[in-house]
C-alpha positions as MATLAB code, in Angstrom:
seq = 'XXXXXXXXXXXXXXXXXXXXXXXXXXXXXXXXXXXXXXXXXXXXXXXXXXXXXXXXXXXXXXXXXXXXXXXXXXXXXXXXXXXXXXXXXXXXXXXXXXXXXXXXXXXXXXXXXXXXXXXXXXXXXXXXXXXXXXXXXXXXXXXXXXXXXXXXXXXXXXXXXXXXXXXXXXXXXXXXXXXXXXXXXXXXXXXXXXXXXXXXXXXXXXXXXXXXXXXXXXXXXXXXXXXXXXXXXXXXXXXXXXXXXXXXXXXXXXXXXXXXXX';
ca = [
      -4.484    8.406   -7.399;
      -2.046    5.277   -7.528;
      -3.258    2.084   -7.087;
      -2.803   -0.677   -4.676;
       0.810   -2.055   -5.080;
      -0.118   -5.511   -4.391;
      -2.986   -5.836   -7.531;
      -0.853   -5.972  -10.640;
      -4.069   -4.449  -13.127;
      -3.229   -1.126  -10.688;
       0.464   -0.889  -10.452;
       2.843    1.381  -12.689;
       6.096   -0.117  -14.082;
       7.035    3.038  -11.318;
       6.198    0.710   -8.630;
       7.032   -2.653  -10.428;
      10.742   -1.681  -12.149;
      11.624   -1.297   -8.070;
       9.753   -4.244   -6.454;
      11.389   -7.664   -5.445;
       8.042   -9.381   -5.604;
       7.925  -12.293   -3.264;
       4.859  -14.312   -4.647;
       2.360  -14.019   -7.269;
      -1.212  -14.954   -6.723;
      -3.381  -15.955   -9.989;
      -6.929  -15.974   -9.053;
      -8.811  -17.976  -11.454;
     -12.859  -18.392  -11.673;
     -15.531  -19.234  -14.083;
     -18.136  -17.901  -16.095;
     -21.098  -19.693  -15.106;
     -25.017  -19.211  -13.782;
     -25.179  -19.175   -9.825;
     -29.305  -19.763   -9.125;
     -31.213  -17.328   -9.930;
     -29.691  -14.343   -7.762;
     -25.837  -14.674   -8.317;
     -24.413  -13.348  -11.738;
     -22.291  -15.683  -14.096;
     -18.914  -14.393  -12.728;
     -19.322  -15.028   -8.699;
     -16.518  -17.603   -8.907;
     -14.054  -15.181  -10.217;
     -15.409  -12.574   -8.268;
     -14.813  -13.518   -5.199;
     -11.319  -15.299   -6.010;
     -10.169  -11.570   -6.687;
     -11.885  -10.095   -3.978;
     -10.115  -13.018   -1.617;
      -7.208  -12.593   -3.502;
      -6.881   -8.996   -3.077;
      -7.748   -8.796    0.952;
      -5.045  -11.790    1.765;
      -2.543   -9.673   -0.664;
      -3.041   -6.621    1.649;
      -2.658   -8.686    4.873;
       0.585  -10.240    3.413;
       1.863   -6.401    2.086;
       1.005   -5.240    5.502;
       3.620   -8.172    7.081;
       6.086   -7.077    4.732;
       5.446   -9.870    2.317;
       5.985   -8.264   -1.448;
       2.956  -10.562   -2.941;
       0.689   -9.231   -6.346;
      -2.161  -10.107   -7.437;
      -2.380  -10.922  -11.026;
      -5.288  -10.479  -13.354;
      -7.754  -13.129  -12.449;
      -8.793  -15.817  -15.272;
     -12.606  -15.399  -15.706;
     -12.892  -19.000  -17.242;
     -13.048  -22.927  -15.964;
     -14.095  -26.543  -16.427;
     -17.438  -26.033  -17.343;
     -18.015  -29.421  -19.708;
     -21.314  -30.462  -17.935;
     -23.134  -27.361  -17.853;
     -22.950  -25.764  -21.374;
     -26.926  -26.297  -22.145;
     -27.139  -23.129  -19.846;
     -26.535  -20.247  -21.898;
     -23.819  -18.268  -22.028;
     -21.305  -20.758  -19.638;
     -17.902  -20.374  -20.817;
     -16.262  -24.055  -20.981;
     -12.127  -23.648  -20.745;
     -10.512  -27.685  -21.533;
      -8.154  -28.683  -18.872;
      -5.699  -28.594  -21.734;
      -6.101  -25.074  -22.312;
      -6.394  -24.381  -18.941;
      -2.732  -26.593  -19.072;
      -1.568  -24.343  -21.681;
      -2.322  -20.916  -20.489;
      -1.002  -22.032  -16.982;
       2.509  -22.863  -18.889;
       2.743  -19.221  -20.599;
       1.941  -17.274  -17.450;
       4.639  -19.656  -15.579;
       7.024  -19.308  -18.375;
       6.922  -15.496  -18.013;
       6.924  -15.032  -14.787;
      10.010  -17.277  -14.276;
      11.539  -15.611  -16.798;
      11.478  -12.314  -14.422;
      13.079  -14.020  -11.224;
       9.506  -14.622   -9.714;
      10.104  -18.016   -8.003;
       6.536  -18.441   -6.318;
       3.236  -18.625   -7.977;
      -0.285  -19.693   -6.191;
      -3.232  -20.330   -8.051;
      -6.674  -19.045   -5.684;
      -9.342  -21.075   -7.248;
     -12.825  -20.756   -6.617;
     -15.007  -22.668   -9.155;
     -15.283  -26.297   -7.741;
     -14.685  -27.858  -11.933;
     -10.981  -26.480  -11.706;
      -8.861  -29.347  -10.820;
      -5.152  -27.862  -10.787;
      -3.273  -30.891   -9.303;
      -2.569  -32.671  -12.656;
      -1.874  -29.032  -14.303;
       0.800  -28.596  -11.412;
       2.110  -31.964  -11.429;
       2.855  -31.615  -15.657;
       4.798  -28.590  -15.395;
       6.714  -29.317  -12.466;
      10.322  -29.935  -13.146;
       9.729  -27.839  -16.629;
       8.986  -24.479  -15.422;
      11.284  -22.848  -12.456;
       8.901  -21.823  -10.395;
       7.432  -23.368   -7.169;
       3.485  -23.415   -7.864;
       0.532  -24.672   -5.617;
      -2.859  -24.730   -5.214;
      -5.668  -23.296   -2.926;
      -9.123  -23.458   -3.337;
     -10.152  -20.285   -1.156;
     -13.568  -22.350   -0.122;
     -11.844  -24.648    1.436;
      -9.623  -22.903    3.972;
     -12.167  -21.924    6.898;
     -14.531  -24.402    8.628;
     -18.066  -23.633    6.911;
     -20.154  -25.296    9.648;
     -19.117  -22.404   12.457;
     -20.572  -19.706   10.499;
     -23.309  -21.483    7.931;
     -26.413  -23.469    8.400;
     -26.386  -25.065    5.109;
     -22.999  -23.937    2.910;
     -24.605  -26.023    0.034;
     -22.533  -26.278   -2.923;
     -23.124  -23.964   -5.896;
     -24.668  -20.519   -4.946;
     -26.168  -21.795   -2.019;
     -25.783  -19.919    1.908;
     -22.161  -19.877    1.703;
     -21.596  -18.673   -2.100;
     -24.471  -16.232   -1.888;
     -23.192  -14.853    1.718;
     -19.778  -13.971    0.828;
     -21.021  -12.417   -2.786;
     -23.902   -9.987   -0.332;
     -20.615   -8.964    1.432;
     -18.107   -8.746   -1.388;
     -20.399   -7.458   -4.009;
     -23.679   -6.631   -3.043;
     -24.571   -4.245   -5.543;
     -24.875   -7.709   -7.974;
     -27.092  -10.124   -5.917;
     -30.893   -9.868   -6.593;
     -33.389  -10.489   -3.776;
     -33.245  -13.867   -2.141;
     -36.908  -13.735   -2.457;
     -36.005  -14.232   -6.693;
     -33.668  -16.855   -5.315;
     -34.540  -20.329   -6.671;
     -34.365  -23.394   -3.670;
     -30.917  -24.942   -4.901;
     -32.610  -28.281   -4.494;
     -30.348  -30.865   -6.500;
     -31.062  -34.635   -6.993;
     -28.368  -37.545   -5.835;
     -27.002  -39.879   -7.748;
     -28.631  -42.895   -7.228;
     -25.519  -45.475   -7.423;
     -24.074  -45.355   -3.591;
     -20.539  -45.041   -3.801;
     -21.228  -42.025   -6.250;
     -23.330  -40.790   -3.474;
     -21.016  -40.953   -0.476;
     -18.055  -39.554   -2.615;
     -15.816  -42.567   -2.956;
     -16.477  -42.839   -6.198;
     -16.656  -39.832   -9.274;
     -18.206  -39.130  -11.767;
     -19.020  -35.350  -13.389;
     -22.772  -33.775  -13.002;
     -24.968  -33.460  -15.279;
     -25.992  -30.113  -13.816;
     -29.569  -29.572  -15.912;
     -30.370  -32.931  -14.529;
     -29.397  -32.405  -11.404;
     -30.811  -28.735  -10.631;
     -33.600  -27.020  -12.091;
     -32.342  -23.326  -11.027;
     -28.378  -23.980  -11.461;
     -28.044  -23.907   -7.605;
     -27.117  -26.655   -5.389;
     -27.701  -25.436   -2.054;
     -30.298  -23.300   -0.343;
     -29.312  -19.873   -0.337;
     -32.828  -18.749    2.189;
     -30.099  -18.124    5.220;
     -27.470  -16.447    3.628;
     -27.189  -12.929    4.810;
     -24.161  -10.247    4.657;
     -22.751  -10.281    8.347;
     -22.155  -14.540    7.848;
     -20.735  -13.490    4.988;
     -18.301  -11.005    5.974;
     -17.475  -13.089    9.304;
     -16.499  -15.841    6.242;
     -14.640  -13.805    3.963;
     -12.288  -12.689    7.051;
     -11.560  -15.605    8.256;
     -10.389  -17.230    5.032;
      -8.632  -14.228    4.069;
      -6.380  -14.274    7.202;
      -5.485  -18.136    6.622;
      -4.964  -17.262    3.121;
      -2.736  -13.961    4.153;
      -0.744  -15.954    6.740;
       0.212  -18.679    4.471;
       1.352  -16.097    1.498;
       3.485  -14.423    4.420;
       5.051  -17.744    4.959;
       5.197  -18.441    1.494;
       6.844  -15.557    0.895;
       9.421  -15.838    4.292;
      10.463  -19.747    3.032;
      13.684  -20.800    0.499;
      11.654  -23.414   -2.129;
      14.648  -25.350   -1.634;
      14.488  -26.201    1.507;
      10.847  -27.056    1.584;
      10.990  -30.112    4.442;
      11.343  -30.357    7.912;
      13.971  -32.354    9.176;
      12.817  -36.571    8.846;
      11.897  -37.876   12.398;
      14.605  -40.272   14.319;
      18.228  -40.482   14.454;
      20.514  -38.746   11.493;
      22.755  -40.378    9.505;
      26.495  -38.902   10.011;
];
């Protein structure tokens, strides 16, 4: 039975050798503990499961998008006192970016989009290294990001809380344990302000912070928010690959506003 032509891990050099592939998408994740009720890979997960459902939208458009393998590893410096969480440097990270960008521009792929979903991957400075050194246009999208939570959630929380835990009850349900095994996700603040409100940084220290790995209470999650979740965010994420896809990376910009010289 063949696969589906727009996941890479499926495809036949068949199906490849005669593709003009439009944009890749590399979903990356993390290894990690998610409460008590999420396994360690939800992050990556649910990047390919996003990945894969926006890659079908943008197929069905006409869009010739695929799916790469997704990266199972991230940024993981502040949690590895919890067992088994895989830490990947941002210079490694930096590095394995460079060789999948080298080979893919090396094949006449001129679009690449990284679908993050572990909240310690910070891509920007990653991006902003190799740009001008590897042709190929590359950007960013946390998949978490794209939809407005609050319409759907009572509490998204942070790290396998209702949000997290909803989408993985839709995507994979087969993996999450009863929310009655579900720890609270209760997680203590920092207690300088400006770390606080967010205006100021600094990294976790997530044993500290959490005693179940969660940050968020997952008691409200449930399948249908999930689903209702996923959908939306793989739409926005299937609409902007088809216009991804559609535009000429060198001519990016809109026209500037005012009067034209000439």
């Amino acid at each position: 039975m063949p696969g589906r032509p727009y996941i890479l891990a499926e495809s036949s050099w068949t199906l490849v050798r005669q593709t003009m592939y439009d944009v890749a998408v590399l979903p990356w994740g993390a290894t990690e503990a998610h409460n008590l009720h999420l396994p360690y890979a939800t992050d990556t997960i649910q990047s390919e499961q996003i990945a894969a459902g926006a890659a079908q939208y943008a197929w069905g458009q006409g869009a010739r998008v695929i799916v790469l393998p997704a990266v199972p590893f991230g940024v993981n410096t502040t949690q590895l006192d919890i067992r088994l969480t895989i830490n990947m440097m941002p210079s490694t990270q930096l590095a394995l970016l460079r060789d999948v960008a080298s080979s893919l521009a090396g094949q006449g792929i001129q679009k690449l989009v990284l679908l993050n979903g572990h909240g310690g991957n910070d891509f920007r400075p990653l991006i902003r290294e190799l740009h001008g050194n590897v042709d190929l246009f590359i950007c960013a999208v946390d998949w978490y990001r794209c939809a407005r939570p609050e319409r759907i959630f009572d509490e998204p929380g942070d790290h396998a809380g209702e949000l997290e835990t909803s989408v993985m009850m839709h995507v994979a349900p087969e993996l999450v344990l009863p929310l009655s095994d579900a720890g609270t996700g209760a997680a203590r603040a920092f207690r300088i302000s400006a770390l606080r409100e967010g205006w100021a940084w600094a990294p976790r220290e997530w044993t500290r912070v959490t005693r179940d790995t969660g940050v968020g209470n997952p008691a409200h999650a449930s399948a249908d928010k999930g689903r209702r979740y996923a959908e939306a965010v793989t739409r926005q994420i299937g609409d902007f690959l088809v216009e991804l896809a559609a535009c000429d990376v060198a001519d990016l910009y809109e026209p500037a506003p005012g009067p034209q010289a000439g």
